[in-house]
N, C-alpha and C positions, 0 to 999 in steps of 0.2 A: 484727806479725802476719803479712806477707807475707813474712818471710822464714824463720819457724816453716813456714811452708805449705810454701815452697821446698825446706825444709832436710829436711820429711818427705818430701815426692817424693824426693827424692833416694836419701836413708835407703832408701823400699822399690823403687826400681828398682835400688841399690847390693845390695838382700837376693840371694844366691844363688837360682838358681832349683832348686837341691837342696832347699834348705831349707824353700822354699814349697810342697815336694810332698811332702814326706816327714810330714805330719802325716795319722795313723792315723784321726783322728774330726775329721772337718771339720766347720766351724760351719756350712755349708750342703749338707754329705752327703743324700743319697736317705733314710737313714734317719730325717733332722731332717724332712724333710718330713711324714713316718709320724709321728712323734710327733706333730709341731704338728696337722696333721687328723683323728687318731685324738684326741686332749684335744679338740680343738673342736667336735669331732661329736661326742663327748660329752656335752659343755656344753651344746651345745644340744638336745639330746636328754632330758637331765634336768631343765633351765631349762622343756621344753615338758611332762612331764610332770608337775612339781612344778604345773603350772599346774591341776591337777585335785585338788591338794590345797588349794590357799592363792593367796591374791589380793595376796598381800603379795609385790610386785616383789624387795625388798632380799633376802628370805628365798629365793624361789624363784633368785636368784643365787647367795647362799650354797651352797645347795645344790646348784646344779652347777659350782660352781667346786670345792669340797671332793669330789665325788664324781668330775669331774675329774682334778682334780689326785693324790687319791688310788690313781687306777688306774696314772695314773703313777710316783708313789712305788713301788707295790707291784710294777710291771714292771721298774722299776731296780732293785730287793732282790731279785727274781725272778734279776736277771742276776748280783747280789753273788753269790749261793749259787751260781756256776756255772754258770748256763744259759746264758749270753749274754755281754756286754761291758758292764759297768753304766758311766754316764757321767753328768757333770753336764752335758756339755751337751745330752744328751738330756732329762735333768729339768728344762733348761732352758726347751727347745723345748717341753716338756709345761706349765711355766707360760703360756708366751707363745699358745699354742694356746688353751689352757681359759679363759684371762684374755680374749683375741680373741672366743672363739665365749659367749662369758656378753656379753659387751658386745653380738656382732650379737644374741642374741636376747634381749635388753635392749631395744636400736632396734628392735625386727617388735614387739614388743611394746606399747611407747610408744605406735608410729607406727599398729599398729592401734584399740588404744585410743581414737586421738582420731578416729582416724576414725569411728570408732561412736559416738561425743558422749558426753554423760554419762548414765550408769547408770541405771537405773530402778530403784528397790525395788519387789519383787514386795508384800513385806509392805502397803508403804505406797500405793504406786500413781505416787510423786512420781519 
């Protein structure tokens, strides 16, 4: 194992340093940023309003991870036609956002949940 380790150091300080700049769409470009918090603030933005429809955690996930991910989709096909530079690793950055931001408000969820204890039925009074 430690000499796999070795043998990759070696490998990327061996890499030219042309080569290591010459790539157009970086995996941690300004514009990955934009995507990953533009999906997340999404997510949670949809994650908090589904909450006015349904009390069903899994469901109000689904639905901002798909509405999400979807705005994504449609801004990468947006750039296919022309407008932009379509990338998979911005569709990337778009899962990893919406997938991120459904999780945090997943946890504010939970976590307020319990802190308000358990439910009261109006119906019932229990």
């Amino acid at each position: 194992m430690r000499r796999v380790l070795v043998l990759g150091i070696a490998l990327l300080l061996a890499t030219p340093a042309q080569a290591q700049t010459a790539d157009t769409d970086p995996w941690f470009g300004r514009d990955k940023a934009l995507h990953f918090g533009a999906s997340a603030s999404i997510a949670v933005v949809v994650y908090a309003g589904s909450s006015f429809k349904t009390d069903h955690r899994p469901t109000r996930a689904a639905a901002a991870f798909t509405i999400a991910l979807g705005a994504g989709i449609l801004k990468e096909t947006w750039d296919l036609t022309g407008h932009g530079d379509a990338s998979w690793r911005d569709l990337t950055w778009d899962v990893v956002g919406a997938t991120t931001g459904v999780l945090f408000a997943y946890a504010i969820d939970w976590a307020v949940s319990r802190l308000r204890g358990p439910s009261v039925s109006v119906e019932t009074g229990r």
